[in-house]
Rosetta silent file (secondary structure, phi, psi, omega in degrees, C-alpha in Angstrom):
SEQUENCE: XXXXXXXXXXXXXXXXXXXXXXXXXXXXXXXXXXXXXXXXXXXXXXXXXXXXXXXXXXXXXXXXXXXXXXXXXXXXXXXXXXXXXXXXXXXXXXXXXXXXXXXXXXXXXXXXXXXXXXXXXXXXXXXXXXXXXXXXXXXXXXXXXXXXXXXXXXXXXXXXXXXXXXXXXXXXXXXXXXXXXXXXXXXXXXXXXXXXXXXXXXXXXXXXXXXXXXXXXXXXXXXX
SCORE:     score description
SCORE:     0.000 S_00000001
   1 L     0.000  131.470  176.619   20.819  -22.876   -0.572 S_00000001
   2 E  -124.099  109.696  161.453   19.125  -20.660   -3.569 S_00000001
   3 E  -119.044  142.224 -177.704   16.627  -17.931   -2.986 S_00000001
   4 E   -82.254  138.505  140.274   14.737  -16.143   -5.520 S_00000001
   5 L   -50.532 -167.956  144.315   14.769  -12.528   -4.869 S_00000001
   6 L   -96.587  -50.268 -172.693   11.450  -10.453   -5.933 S_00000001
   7 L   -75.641   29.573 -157.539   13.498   -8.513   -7.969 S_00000001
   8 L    67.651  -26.760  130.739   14.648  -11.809   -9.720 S_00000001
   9 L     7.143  125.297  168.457   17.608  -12.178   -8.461 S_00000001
  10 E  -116.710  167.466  156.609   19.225  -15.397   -7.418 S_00000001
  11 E  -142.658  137.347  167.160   21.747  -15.823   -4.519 S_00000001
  12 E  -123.098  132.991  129.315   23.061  -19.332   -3.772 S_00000001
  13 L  -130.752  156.594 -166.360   25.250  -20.001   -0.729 S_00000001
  14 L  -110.121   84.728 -155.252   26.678  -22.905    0.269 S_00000001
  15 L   -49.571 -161.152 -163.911   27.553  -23.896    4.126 S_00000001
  16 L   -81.986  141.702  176.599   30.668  -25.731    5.013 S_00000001
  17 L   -82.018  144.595 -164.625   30.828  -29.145    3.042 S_00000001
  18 L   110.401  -57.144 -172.179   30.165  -31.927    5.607 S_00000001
  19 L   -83.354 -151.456 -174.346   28.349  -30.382    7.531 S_00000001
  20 L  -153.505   17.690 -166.897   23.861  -29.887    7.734 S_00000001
  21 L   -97.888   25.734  138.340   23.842  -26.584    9.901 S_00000001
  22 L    81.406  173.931 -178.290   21.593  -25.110    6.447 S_00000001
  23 L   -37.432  160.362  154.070   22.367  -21.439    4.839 S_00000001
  24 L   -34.734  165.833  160.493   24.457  -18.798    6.250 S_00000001
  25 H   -39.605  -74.282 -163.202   23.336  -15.883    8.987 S_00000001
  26 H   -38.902  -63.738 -163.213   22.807  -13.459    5.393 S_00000001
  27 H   -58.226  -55.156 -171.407   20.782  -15.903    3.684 S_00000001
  28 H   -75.007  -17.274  169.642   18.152  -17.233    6.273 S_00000001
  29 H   -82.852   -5.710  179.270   17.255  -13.191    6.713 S_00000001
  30 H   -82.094  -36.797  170.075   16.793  -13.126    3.022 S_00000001
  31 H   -69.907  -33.111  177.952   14.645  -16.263    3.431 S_00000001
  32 H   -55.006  -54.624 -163.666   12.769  -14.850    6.348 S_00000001
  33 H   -75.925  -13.710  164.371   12.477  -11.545    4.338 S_00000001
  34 H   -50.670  -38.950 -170.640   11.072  -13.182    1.581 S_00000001
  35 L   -70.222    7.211 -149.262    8.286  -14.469    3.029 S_00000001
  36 L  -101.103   13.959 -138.515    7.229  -10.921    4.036 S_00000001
  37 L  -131.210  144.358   83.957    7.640   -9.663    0.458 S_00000001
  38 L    37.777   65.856 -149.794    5.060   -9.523   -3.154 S_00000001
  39 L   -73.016  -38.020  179.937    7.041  -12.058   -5.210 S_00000001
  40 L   -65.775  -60.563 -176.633    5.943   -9.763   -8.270 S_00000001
  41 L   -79.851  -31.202 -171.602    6.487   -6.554   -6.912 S_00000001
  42 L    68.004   38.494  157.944    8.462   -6.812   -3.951 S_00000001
  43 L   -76.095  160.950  141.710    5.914   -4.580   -2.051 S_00000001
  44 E   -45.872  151.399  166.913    4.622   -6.604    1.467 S_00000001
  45 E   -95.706  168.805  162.609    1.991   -9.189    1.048 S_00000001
  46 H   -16.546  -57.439 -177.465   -1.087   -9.059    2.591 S_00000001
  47 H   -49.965  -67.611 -175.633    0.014  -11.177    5.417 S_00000001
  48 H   -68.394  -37.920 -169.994    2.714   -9.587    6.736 S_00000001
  49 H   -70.212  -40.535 -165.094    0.675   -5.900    6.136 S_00000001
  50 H   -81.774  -39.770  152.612   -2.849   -7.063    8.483 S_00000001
  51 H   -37.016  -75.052 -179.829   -0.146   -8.643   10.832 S_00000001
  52 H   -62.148  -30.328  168.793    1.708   -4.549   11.269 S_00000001
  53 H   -57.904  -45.917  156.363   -2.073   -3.573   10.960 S_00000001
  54 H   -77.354  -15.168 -167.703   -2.682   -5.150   14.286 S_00000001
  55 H   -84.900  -63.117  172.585    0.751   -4.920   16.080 S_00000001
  56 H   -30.940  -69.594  165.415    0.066   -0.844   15.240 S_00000001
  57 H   -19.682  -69.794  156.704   -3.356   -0.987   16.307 S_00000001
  58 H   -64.024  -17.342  169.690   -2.651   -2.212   19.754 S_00000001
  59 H   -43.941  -87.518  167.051    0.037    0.246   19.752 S_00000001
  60 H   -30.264  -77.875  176.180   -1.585    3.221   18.835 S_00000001
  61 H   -18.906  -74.067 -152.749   -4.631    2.232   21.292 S_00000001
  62 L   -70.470   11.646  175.059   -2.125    1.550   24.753 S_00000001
  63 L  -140.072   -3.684  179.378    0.250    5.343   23.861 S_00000001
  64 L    86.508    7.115  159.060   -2.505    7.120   22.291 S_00000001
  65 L   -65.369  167.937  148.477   -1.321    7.540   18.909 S_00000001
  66 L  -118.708  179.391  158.978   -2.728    8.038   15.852 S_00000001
  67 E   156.293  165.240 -148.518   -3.111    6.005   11.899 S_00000001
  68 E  -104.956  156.724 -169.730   -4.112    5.940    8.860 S_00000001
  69 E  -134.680  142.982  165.823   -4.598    3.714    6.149 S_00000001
  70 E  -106.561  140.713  167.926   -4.780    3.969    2.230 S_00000001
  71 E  -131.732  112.460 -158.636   -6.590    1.284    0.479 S_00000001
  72 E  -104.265  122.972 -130.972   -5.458    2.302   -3.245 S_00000001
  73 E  -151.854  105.702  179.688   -7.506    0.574   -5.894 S_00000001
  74 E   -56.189  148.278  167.194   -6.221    0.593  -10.024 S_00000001
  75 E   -98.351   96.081 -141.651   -8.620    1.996  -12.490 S_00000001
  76 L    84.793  -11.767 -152.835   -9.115    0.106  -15.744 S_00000001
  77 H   -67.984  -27.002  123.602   -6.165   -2.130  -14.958 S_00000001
  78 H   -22.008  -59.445 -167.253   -8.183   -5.345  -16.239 S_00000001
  79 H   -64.799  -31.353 -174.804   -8.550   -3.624  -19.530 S_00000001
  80 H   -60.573  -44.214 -171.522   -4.693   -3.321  -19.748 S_00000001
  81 H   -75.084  -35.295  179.623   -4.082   -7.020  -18.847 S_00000001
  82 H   -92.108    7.375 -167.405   -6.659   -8.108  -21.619 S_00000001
  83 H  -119.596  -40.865 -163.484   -5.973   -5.710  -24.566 S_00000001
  84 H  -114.277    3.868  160.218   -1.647   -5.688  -24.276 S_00000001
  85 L   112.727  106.624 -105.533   -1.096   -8.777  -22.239 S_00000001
  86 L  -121.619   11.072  154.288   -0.615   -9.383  -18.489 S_00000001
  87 L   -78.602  -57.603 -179.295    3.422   -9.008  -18.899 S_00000001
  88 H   -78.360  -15.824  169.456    2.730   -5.583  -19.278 S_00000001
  89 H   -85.763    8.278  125.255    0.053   -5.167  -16.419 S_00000001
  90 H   -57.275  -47.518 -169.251    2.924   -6.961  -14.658 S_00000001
  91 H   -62.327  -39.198 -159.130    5.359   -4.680  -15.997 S_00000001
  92 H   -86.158  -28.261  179.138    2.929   -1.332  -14.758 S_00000001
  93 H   -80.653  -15.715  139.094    2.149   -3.021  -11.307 S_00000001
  94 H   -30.113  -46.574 -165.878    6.030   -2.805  -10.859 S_00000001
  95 H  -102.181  -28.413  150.076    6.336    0.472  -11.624 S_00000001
  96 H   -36.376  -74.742  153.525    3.405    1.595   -9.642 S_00000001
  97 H    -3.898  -81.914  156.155    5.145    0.123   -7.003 S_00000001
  98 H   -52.541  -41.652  173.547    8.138    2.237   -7.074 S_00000001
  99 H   -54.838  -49.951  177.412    5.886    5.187   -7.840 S_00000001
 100 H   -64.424  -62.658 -176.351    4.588    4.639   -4.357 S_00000001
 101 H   -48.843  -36.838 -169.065    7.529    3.772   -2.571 S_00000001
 102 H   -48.110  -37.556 -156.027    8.844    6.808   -3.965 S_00000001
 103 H   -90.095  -22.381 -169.792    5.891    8.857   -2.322 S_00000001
 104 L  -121.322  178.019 -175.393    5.441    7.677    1.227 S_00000001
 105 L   -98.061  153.898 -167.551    7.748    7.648    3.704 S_00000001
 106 L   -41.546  -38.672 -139.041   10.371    4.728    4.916 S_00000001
 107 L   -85.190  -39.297 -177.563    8.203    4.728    8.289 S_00000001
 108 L   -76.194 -177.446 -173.306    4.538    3.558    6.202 S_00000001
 109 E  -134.995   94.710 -164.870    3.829   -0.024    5.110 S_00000001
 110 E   -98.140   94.208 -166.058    3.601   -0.134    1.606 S_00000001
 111 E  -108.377   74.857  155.427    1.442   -3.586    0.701 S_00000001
 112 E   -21.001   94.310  173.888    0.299   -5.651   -2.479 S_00000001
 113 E   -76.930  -27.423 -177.333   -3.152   -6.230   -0.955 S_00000001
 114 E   153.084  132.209  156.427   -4.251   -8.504   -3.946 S_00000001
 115 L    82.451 -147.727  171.862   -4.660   -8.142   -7.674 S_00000001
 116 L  -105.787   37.251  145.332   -4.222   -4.392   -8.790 S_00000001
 117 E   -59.691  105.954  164.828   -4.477   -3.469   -4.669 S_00000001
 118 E  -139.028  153.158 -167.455   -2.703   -1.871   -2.974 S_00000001
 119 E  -116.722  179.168  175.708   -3.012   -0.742    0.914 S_00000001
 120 E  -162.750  141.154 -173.130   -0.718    1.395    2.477 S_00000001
 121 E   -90.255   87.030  174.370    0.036    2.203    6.756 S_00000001
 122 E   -97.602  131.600 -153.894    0.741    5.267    7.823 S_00000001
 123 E   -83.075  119.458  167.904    2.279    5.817   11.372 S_00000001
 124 L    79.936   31.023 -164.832    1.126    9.023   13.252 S_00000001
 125 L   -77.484  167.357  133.253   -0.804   11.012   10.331 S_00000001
 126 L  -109.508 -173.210 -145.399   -3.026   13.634   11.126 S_00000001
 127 L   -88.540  -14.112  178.563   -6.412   13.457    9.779 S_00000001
 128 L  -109.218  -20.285  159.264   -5.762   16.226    7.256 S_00000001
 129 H   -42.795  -68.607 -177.369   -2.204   14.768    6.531 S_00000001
 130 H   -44.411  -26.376 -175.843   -3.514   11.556    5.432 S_00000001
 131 H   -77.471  -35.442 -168.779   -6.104   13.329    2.793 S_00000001
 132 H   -69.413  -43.828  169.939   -2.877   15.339    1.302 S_00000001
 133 H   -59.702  -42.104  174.515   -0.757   11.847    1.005 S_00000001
 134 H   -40.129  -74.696 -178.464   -3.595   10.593   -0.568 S_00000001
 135 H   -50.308  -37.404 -177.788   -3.919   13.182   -3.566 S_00000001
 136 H   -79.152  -11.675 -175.834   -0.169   12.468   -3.873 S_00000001
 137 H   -88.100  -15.991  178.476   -0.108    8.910   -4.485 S_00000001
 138 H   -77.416  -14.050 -173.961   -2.985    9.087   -6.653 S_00000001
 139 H   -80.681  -21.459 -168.966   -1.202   12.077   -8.537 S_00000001
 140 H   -84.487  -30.717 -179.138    2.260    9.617   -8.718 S_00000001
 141 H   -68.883  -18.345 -168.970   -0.001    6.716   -9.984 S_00000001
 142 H   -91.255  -22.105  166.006   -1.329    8.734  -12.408 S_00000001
 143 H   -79.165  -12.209 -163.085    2.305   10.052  -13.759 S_00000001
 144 L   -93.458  123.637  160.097    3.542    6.458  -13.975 S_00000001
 145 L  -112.913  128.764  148.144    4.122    6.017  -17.635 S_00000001
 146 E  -141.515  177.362  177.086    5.580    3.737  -20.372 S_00000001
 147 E  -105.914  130.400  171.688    5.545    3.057  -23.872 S_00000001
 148 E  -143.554  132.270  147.204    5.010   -0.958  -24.996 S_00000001
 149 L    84.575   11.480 -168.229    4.125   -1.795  -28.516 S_00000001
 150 L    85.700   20.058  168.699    3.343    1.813  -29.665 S_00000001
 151 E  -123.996  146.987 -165.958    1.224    2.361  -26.652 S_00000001
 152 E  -101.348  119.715  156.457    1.279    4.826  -23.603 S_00000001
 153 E  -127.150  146.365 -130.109    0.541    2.614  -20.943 S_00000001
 154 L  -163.107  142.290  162.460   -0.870    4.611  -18.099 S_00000001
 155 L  -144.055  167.435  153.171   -3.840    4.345  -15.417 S_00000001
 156 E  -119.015 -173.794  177.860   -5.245    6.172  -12.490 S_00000001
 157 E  -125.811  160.708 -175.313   -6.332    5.383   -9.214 S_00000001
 158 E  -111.564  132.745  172.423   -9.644    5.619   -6.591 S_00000001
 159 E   -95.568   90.461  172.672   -7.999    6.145   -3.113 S_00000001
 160 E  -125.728  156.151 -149.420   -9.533    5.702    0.056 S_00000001
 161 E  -111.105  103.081  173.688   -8.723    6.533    3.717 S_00000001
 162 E  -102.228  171.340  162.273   -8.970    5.689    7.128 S_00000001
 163 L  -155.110  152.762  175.311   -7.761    7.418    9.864 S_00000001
 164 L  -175.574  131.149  177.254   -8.115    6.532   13.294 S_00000001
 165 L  -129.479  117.336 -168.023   -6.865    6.942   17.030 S_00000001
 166 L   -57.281  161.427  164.458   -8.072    3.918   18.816 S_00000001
 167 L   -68.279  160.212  160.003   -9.290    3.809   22.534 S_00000001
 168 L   -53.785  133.485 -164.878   -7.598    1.808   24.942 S_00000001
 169 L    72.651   26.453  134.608   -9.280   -1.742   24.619 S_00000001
 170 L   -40.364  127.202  171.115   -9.580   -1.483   21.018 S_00000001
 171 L  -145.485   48.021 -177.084   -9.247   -4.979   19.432 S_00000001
 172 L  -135.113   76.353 -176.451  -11.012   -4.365   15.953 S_00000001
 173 L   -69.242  -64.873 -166.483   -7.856   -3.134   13.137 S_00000001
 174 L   -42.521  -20.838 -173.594   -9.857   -4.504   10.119 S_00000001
 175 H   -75.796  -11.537  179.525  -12.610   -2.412   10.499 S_00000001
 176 H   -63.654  -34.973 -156.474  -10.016    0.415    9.204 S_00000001
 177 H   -83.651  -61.955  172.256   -9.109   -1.915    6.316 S_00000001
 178 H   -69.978  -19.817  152.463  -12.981   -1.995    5.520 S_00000001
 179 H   -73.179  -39.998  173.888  -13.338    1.715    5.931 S_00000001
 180 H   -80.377  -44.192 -177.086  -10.887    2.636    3.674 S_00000001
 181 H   -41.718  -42.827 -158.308  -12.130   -0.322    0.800 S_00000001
 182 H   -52.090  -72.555 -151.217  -15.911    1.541    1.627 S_00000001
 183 H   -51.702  -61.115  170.300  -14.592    5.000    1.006 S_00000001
 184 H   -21.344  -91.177  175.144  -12.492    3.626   -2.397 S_00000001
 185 H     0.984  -74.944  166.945  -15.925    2.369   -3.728 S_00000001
 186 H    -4.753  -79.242 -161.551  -17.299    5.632   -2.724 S_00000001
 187 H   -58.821  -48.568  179.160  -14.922    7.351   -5.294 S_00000001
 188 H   -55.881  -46.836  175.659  -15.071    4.828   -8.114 S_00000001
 189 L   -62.333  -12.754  162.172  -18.620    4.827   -8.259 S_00000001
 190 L   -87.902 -176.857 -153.990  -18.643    8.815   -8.795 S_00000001
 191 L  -115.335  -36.805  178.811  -18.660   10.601  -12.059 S_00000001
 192 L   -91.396   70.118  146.896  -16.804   13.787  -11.568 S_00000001
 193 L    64.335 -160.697 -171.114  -13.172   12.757  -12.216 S_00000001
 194 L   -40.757   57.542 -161.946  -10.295   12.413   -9.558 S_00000001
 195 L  -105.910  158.409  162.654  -11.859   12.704   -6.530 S_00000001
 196 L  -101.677  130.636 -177.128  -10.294   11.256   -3.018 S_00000001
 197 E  -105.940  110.675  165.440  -12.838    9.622   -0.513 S_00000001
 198 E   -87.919  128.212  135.414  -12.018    9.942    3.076 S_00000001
 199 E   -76.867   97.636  175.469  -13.232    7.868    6.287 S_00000001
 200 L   -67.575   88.774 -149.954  -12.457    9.947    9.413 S_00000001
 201 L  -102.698  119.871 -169.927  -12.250    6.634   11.042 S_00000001
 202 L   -91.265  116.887  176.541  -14.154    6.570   14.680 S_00000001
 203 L   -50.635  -44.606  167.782  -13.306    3.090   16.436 S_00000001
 204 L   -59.236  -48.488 -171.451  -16.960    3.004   16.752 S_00000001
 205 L  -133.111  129.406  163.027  -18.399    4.225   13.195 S_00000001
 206 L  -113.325  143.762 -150.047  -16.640    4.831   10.433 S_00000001
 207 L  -141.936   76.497 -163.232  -18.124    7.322    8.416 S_00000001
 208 E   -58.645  112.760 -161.468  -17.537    7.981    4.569 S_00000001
 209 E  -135.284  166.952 -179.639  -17.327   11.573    3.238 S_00000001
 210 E   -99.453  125.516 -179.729  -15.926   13.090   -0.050 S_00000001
 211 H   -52.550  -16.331 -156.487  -12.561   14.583    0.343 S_00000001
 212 H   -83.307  -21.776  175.952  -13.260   17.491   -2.084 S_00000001
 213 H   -66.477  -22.789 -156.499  -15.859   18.475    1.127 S_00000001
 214 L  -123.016  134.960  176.472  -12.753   19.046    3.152 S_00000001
 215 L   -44.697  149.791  174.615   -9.789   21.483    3.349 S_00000001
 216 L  -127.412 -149.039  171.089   -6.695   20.937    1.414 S_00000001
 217 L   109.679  -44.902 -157.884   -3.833   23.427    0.981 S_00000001
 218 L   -54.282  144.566  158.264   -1.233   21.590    3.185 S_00000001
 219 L   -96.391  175.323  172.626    2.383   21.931    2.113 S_00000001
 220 H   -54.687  -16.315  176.047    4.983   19.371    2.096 S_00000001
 221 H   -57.015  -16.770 -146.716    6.464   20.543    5.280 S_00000001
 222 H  -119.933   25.542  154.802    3.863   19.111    7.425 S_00000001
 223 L  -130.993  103.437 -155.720    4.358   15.446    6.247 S_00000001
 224 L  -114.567    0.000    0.000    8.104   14.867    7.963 S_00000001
């Protein structure tokens, strides 16, 4: 049996000769985990993230929790793939990648949504937590550097936010998914430089505001 890693990687094992009873224990959780996994980045795909987007959903909803969603969006990231070559906008959505993982906590759901996407879960936020994670992943995307060819290659990002703590008998997770893409928009479409776009997201309405309207200030203690 051979499975490709995401990080490139191969692993072949081989069962008992004779027999048909297929890869090892080790192996079939590698295949299993594969399926869950970014083959470029080795972030979650899509699939596997709007799948934990609803199993959360109903969660939250039946104990009364709350969460929040990032929908994280590259900026220029097109220009990169068509001026130095879509190895290295491979190479940067890698390192994004890591830049992120770095930044949230084991607990979120860290997602390749598609393209130069990315969504992210967060379990239990509060509503002013979620704006402060925000500014940092857009501050880590914005630190991710390298040099290729005699060029600094380097982007930022438009950020946007849901937050939400469903009712009991909620059964609509996507509209959070579409509240944070709104607010992202929001931000890209303004003029005055880094800003993060929030959705305080209301099961009923979600309802797009500019983060820069809203307190900041939190320290790092208060996202544990």
């Amino acid at each position: 049996e051979i499975v490709h890693l995401p990080d490139g990687r191969v692993l072949a094992a081989a069962g008992d000769q004779g027999t048909s009873s297929g890869p090892e224990p080790n192996v079939r959780g590698i295949v299993k985990r594969c399926d869950l996994l970014d083959p470029l980045t080795g972030a979650y795909n899509q699939a596997y993230f709007l799948e934990t987007l609803e199993r959360e959903y109903l969660r939250c909803a039946r104990y009364g929790d709350s969460l929040g969603l990032l929908f994280i969006d590259l900026d220029g990231f097109k220009a990169i793939n068509d001026e130095l070559g879509h190895h290295v906008g491979d190479q940067l959505l890698c390192r994004v990648t890591r830049a992120l993982q770095d930044t949230l906590r084991e607990s979120d759901v860290l997602a390749r949504y598609g393209g130069d996407e990315f969504v992210a879960l967060l379990l239990r936020p509060g509503e002013q937590d979620i704006e402060w994670v925000a500014e940092r992943v857009r501050r880590a995307i914005e630190t991710t550097r390298f040099e290729h060819a005699g060029h600094v290659v380097a982007v930022t990002a438009s950020v946007g936010c849901a937050f939400a703590s469903p009712r009991r008998g909620a059964r609509n997770p996507q509209r959070m998914v579409v509240g944070a893409d709104q607010a992202m928009k929001v931000q890209t479409e303004e003029t005055f430089g880094p800003v993060i776009t929030v959705t305080p997201f209301d099961p009923e309405e979600a309802v797009v505001r500019l983060a820069n309207d809203t307190p900041y200030g939190l320290s790092s203690s208060v996202w544990t």
